[in-house]
N, CA, C and O atoms as a printed pandas DataFrame, in Angstrom:
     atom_number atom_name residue_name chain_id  residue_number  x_coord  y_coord  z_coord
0              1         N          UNK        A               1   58.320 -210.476 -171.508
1              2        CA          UNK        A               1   59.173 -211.549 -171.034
2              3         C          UNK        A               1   58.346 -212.782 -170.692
3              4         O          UNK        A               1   58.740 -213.899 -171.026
4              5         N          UNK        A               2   57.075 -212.575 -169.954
5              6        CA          UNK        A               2   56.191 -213.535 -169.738
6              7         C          UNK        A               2   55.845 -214.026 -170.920
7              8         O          UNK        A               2   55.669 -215.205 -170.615
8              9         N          UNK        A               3   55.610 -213.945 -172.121
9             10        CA          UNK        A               3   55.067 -214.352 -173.060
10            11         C          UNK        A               3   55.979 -215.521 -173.619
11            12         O          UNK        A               3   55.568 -216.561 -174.134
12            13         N          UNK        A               4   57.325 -215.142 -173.414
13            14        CA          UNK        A               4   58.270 -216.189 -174.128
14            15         C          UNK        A               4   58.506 -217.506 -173.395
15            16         O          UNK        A               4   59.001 -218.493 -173.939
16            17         N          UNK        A               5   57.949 -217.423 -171.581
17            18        CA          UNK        A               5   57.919 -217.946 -170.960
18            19         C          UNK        A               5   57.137 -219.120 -171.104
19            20         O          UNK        A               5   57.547 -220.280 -171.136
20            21         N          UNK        A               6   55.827 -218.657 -171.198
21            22        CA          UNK        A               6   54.413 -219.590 -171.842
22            23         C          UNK        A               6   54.446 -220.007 -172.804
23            24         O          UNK        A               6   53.797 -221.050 -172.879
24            25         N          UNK        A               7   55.113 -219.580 -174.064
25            26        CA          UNK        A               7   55.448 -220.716 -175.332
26            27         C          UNK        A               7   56.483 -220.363 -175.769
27            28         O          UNK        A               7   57.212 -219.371 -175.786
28            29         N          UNK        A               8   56.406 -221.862 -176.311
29            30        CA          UNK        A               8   57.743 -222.216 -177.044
30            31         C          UNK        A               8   58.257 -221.300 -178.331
31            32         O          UNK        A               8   57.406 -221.083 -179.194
32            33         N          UNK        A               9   59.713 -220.692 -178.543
33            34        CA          UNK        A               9   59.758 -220.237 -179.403
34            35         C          UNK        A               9   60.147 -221.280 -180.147
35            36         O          UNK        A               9   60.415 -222.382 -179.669
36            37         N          UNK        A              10   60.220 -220.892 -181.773
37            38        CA          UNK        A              10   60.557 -221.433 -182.967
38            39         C          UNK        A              10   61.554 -221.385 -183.269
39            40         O          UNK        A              10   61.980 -220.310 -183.691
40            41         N          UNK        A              11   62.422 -222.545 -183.196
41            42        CA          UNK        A              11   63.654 -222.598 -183.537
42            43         C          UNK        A              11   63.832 -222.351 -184.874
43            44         O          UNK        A              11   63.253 -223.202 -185.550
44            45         N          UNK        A              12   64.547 -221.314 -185.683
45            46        CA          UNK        A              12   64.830 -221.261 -187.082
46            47         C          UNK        A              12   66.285 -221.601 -187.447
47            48         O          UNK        A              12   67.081 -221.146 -186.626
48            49         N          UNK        A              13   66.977 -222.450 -188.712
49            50        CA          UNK        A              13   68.018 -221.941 -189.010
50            51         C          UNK        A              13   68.640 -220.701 -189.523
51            52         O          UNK        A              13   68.209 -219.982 -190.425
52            53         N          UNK        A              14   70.129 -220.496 -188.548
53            54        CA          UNK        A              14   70.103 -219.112 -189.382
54            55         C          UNK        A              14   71.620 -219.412 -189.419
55            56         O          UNK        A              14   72.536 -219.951 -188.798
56            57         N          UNK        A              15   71.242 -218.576 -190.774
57            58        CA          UNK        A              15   72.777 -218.600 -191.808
58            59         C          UNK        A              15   73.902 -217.726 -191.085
59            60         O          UNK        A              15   73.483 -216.775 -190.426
60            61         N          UNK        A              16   75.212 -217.925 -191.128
61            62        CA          UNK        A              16   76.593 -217.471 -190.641
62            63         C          UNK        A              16   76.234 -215.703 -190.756
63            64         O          UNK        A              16   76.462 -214.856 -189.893
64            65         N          UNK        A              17   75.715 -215.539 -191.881
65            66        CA          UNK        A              17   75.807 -213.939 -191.934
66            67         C          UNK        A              17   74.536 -213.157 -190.977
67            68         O          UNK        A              17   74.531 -211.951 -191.227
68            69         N          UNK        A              18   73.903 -213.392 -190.369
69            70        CA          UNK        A              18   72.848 -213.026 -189.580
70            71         C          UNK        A              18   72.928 -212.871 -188.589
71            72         O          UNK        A              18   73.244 -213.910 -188.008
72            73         N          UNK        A              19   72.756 -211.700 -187.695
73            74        CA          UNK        A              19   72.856 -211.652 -186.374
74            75         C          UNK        A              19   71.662 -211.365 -185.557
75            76         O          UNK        A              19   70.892 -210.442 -185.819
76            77         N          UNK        A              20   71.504 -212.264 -184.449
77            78        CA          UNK        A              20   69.983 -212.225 -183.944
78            79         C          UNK        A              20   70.333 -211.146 -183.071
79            80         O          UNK        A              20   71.342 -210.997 -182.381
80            81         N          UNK        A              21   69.527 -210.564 -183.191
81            82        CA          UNK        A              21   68.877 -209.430 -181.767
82            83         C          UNK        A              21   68.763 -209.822 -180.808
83            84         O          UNK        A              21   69.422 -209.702 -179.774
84            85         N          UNK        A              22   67.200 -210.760 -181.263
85            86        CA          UNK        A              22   66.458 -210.621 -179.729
86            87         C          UNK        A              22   66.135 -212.106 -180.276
87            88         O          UNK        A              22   66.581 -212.494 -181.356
88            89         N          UNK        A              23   65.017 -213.203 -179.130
89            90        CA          UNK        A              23   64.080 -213.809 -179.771
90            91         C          UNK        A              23   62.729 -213.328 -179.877
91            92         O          UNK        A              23   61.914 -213.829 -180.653
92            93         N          UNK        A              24   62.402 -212.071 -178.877
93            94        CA          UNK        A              24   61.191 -211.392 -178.588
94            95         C          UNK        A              24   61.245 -210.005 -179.079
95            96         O          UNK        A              24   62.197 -209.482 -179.657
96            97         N          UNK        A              25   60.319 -209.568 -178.835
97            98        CA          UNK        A              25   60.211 -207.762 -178.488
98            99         C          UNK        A              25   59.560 -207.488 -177.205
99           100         O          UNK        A              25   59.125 -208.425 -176.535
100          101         N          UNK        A              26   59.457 -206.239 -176.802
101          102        CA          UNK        A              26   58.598 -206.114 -175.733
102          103         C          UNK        A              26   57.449 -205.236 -176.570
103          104         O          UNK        A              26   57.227 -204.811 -177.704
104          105         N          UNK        A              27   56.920 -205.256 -175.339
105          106        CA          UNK        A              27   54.940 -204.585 -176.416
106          107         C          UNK        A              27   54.740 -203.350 -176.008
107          108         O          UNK        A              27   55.372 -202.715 -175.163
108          109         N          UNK        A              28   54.009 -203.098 -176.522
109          110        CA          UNK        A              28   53.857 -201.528 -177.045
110          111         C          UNK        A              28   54.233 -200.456 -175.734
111          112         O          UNK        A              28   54.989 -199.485 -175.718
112          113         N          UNK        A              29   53.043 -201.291 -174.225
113          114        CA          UNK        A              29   53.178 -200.725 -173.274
114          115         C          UNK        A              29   54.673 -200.482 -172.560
115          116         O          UNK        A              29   55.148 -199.420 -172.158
116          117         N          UNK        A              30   55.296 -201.925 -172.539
117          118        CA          UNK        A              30   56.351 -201.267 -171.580
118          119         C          UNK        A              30   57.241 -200.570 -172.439
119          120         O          UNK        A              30   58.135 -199.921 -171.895
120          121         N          UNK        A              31   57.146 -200.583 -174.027
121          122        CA          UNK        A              31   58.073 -199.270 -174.426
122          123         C          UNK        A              31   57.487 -198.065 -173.910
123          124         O          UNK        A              31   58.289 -197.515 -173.155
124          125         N          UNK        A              32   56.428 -197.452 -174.016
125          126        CA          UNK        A              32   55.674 -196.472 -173.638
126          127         C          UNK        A              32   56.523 -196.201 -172.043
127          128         O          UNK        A              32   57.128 -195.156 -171.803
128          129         N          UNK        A              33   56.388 -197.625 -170.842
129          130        CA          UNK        A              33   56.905 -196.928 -169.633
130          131         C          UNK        A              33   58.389 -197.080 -169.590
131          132         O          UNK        A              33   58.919 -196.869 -168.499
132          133         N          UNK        A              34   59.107 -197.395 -170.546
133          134        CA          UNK        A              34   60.651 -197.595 -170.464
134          135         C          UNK        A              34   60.792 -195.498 -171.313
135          136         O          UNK        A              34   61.529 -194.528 -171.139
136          137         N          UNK        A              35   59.752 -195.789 -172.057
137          138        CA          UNK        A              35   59.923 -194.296 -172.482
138          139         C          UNK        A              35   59.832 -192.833 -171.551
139          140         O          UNK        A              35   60.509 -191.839 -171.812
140          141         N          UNK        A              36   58.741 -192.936 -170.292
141          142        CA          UNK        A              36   58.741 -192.027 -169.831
142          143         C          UNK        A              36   59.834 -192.144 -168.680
143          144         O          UNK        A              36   60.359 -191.165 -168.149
144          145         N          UNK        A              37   60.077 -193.330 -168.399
145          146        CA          UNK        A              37   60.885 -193.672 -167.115
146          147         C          UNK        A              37   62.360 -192.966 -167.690
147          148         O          UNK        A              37   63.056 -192.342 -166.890
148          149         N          UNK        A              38   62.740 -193.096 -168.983
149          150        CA          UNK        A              38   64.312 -192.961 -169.057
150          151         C          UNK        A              38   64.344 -191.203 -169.474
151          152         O          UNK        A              38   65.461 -190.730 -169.682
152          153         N          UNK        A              39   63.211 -190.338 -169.580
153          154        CA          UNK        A              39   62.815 -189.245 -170.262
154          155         C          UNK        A              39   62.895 -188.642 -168.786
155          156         O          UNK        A              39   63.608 -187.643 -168.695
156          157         N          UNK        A              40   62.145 -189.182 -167.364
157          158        CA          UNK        A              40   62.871 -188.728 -166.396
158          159         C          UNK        A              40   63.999 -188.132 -165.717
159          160         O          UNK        A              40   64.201 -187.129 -165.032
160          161         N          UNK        A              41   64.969 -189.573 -166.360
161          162        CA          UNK        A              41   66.004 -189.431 -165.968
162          163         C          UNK        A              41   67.030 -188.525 -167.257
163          164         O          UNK        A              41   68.221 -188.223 -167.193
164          165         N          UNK        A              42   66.276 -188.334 -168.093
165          166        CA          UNK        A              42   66.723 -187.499 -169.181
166          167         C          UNK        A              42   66.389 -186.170 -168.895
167          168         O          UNK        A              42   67.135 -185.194 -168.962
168          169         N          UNK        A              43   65.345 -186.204 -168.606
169          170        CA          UNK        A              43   65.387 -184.662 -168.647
170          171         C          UNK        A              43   65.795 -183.978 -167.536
171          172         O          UNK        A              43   66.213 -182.863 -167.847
172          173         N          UNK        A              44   65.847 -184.244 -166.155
173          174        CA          UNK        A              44   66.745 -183.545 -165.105
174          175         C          UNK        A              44   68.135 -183.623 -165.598
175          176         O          UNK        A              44   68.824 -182.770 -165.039
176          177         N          UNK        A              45   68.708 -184.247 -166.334
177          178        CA          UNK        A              45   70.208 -184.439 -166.625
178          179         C          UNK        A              45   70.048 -182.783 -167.710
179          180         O          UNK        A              45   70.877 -181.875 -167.649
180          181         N          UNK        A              46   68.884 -182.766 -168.555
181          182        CA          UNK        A              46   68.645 -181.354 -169.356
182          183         C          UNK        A              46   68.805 -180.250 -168.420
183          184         O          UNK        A              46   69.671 -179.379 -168.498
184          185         N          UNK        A              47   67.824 -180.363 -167.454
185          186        CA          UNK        A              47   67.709 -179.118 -166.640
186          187         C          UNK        A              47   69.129 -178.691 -165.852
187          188         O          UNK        A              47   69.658 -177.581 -165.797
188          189         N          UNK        A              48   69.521 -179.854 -165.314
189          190        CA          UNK        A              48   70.914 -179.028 -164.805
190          191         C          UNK        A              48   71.987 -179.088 -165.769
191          192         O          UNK        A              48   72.983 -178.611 -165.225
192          193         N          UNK        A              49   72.177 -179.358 -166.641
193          194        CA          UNK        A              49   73.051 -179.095 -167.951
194          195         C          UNK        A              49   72.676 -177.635 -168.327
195          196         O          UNK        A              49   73.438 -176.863 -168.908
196          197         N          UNK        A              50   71.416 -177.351 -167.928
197          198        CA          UNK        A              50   70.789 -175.748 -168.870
198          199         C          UNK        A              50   70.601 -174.932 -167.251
199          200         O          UNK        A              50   70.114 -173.810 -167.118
200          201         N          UNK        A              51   70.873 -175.392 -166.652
201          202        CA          UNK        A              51   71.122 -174.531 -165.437
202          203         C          UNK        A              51   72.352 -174.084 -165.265
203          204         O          UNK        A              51   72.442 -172.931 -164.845
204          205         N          UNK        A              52   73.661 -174.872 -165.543
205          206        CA          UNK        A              52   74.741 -174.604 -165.091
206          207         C          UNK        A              52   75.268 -173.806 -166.554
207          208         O          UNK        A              52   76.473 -173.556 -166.577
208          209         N          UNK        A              53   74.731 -173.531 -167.358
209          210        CA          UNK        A              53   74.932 -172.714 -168.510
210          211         C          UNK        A              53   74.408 -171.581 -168.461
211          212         O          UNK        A              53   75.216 -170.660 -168.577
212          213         N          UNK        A              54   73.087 -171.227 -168.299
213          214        CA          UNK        A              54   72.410 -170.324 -168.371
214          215         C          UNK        A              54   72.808 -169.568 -166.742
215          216         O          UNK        A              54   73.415 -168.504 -166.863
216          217         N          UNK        A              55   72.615 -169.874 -165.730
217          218        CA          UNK        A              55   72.318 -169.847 -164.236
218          219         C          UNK        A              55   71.180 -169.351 -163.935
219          220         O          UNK        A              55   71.064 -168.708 -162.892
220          221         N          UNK        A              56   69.970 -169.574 -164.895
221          222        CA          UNK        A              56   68.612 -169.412 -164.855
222          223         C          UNK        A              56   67.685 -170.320 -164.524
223          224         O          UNK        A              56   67.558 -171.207 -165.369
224          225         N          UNK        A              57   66.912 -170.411 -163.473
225          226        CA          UNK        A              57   66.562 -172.237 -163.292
226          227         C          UNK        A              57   64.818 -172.090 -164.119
227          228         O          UNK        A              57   64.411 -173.117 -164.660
228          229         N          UNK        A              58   64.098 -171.098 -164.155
229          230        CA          UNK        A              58   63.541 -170.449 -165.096
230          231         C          UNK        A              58   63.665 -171.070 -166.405
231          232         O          UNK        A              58   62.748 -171.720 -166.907
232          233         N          UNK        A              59   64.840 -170.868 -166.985
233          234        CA          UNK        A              59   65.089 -171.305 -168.460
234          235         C          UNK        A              59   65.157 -172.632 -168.781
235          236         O          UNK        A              59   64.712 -173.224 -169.765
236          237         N          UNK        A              60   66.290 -173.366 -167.020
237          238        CA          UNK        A              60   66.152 -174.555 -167.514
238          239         C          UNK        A              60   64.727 -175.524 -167.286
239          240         O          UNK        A              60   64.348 -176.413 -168.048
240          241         N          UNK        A              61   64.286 -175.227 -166.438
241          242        CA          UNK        A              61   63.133 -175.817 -166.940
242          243         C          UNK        A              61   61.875 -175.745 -167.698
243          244         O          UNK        A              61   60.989 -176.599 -167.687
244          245         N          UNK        A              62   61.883 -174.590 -168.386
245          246        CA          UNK        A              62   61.791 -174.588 -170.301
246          247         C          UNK        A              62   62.080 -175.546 -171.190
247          248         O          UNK        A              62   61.607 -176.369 -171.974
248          249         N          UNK        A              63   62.888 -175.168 -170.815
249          250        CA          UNK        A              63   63.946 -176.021 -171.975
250          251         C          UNK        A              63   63.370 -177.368 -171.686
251          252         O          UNK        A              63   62.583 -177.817 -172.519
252          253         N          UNK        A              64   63.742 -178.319 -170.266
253          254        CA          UNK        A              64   63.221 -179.496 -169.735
254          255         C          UNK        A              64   62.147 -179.848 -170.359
255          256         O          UNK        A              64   62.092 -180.830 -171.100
256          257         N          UNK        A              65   60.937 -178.865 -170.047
257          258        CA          UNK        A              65   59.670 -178.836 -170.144
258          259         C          UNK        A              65   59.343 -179.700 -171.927
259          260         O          UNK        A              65   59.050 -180.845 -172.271
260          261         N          UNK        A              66   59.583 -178.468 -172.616
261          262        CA          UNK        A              66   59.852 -179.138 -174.040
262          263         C          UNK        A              66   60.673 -180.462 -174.237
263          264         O          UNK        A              66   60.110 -181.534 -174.458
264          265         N          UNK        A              67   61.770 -180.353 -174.162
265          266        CA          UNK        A              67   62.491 -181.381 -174.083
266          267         C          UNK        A              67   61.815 -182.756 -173.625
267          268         O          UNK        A              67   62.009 -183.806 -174.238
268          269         N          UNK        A              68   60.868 -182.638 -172.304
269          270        CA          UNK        A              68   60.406 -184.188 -172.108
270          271         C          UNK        A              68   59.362 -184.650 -172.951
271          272         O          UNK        A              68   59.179 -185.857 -173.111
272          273         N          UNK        A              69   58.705 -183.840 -173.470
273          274        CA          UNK        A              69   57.349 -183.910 -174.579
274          275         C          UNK        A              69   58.377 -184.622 -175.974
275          276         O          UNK        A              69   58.186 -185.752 -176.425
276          277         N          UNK        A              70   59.148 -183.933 -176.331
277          278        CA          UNK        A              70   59.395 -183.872 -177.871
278          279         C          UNK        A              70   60.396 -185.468 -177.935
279          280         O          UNK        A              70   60.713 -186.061 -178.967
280          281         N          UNK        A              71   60.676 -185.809 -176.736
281          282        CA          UNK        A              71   61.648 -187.078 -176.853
282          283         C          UNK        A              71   61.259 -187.969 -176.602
283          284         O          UNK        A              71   61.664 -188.986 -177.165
284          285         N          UNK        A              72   60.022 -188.028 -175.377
285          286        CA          UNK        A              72   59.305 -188.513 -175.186
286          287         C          UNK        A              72   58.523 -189.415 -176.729
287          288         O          UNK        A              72   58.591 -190.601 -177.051
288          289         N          UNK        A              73   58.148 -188.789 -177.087
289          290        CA          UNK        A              73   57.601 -189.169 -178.687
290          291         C          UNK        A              73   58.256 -189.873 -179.243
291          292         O          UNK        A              73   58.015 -191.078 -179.304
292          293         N          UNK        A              74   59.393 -189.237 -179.871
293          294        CA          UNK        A              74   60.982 -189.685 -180.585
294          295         C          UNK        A              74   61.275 -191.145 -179.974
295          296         O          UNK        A              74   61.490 -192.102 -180.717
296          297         N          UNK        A              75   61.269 -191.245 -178.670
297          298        CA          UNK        A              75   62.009 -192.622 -178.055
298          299         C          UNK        A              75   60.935 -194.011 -178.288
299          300         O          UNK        A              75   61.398 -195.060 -178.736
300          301         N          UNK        A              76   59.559 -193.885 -177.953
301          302        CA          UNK        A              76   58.772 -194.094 -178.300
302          303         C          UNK        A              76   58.856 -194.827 -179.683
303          304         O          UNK        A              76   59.587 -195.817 -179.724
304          305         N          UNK        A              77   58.261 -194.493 -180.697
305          306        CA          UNK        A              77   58.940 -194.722 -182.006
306          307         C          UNK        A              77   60.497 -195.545 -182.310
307          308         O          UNK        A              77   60.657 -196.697 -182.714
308          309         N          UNK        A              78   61.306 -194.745 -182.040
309          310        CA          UNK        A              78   62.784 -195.678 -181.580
310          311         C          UNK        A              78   62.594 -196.871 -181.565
311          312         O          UNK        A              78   62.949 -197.663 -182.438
312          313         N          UNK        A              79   61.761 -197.217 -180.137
313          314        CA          UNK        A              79   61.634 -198.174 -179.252
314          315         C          UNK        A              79   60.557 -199.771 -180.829
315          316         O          UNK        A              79   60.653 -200.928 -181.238
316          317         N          UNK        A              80   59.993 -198.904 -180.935
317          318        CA          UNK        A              80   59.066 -199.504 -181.518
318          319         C          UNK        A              80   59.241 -200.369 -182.995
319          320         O          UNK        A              80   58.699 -201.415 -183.351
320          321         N          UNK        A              81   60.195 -199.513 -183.675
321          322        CA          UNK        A              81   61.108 -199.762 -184.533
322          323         C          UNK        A              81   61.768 -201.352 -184.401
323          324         O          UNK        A              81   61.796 -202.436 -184.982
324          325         N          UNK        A              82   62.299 -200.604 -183.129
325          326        CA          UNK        A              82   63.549 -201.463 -182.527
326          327         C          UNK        A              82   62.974 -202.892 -182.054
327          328         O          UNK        A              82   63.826 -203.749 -181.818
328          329         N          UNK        A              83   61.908 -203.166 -181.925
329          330        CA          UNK        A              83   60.867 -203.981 -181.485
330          331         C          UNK        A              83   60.331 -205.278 -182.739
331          332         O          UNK        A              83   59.830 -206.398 -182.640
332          333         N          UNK        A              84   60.704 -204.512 -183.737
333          334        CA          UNK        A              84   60.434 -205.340 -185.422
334          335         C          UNK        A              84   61.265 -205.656 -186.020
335          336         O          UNK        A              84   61.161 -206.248 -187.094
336          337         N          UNK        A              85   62.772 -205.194 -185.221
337          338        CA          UNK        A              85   64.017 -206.060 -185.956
338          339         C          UNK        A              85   64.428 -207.118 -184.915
339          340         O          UNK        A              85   64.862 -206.786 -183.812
340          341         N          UNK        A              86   64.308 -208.159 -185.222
341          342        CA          UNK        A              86   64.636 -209.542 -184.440
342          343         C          UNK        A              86   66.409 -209.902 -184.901
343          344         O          UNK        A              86   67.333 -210.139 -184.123
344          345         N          UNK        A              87   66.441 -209.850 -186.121
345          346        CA          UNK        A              87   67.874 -210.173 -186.827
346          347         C          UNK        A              87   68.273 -209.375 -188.312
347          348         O          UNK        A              87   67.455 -209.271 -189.227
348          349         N          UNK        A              88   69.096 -209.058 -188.352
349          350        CA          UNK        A              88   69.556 -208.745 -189.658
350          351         C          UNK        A              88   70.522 -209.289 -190.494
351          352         O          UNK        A              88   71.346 -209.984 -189.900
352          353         N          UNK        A              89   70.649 -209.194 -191.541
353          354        CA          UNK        A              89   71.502 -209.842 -192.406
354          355         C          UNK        A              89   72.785 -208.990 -193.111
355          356         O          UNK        A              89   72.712 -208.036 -193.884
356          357         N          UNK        A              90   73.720 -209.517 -192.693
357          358        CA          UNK        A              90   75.191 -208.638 -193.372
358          359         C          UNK        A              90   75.622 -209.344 -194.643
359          360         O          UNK        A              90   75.531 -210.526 -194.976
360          361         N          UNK        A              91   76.122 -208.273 -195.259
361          362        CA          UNK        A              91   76.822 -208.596 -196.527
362          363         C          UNK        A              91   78.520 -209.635 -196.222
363          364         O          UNK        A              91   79.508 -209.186 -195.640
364          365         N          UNK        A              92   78.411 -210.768 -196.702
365          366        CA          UNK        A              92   79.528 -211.285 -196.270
366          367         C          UNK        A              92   80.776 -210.934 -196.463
367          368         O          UNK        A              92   81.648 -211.678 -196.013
368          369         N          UNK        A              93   81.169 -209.659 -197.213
369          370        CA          UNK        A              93   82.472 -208.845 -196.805
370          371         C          UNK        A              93   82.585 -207.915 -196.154
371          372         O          UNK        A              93   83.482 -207.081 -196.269
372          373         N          UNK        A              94   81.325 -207.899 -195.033
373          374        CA          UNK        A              94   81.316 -207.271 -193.677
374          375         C          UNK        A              94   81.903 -208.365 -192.704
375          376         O          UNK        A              94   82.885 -208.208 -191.978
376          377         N          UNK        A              95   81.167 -209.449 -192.810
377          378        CA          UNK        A              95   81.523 -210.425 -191.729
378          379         C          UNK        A              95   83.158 -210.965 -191.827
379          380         O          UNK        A              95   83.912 -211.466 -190.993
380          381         N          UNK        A              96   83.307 -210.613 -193.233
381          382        CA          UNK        A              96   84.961 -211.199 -193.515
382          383         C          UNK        A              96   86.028 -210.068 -192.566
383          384         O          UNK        A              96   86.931 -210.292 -191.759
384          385         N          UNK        A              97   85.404 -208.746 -193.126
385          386        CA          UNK        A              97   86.151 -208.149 -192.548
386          387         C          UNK        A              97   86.165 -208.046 -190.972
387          388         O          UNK        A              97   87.243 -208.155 -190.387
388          389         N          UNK        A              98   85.049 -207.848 -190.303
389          390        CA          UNK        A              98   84.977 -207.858 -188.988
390          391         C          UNK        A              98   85.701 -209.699 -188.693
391          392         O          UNK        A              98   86.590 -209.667 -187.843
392          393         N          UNK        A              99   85.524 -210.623 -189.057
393          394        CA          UNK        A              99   86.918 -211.436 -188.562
394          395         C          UNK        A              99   88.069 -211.356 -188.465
395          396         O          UNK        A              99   88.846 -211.781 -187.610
396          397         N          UNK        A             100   88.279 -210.520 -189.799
397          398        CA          UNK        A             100   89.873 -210.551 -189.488
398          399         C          UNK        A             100   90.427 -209.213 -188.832
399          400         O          UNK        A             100   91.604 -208.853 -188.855
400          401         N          UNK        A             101   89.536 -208.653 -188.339
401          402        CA          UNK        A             101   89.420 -207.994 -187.378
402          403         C          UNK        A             101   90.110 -208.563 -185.772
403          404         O          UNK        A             101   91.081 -208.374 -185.039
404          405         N          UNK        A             102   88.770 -209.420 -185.866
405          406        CA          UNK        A             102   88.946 -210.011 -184.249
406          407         C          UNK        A             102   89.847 -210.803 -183.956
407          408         O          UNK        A             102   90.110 -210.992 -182.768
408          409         N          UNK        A             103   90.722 -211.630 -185.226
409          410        CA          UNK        A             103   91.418 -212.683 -185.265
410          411         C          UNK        A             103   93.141 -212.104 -184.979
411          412         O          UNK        A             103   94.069 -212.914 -184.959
């Protein structure tokens, strides 16, 4: 966020069919701590989901255990992805249709 702060972005034209994202991304790190932070709150939502199934607290935090490693990774990546698309471009009988949609 600081970065966009300190310079100026580049104004581009962009055509009717394009929808911007973002003007930024964030960097590598705070995906990394947006990754473990929401894997937190992900994976206790696992453990008592696999507690109140099983009634083994044993199992569910197994399950947890794995679970925060393997998504951990996955989100990560996601994140990173998600970080290199600024805008995309639709086919204009998407945009036709989503108007007369909204209209």
């Amino acid at each position: 966020m600081i970065d966009l702060l300190i310079r100026k972005p580049v104004e581009k034209s962009i055509k009717k069919e394009t929808i911007v994202i973002s003007k930024g991304a964030d960097k590598p790190l705070k995906s990394a701590l947006k990754a473990i932070s929401w894997r937190i709150v992900g994976t206790i939502d696992t453990m008592i989901i696999s507690f109140i199934i099983t009634g083994k607290i044993h199992l569910a935090v197994s399950i947890g255990g794995i679970e925060v490693l393997s998504k951990t990774v996955l989100y990560y990546f996601h994140e990173r992805l998600w970080a290199r698309i600024h805008s995309f471009k639709l086919k204009r009988w998407t945009v036709r249709i989503r108007q007369e949609v909204w209209n």
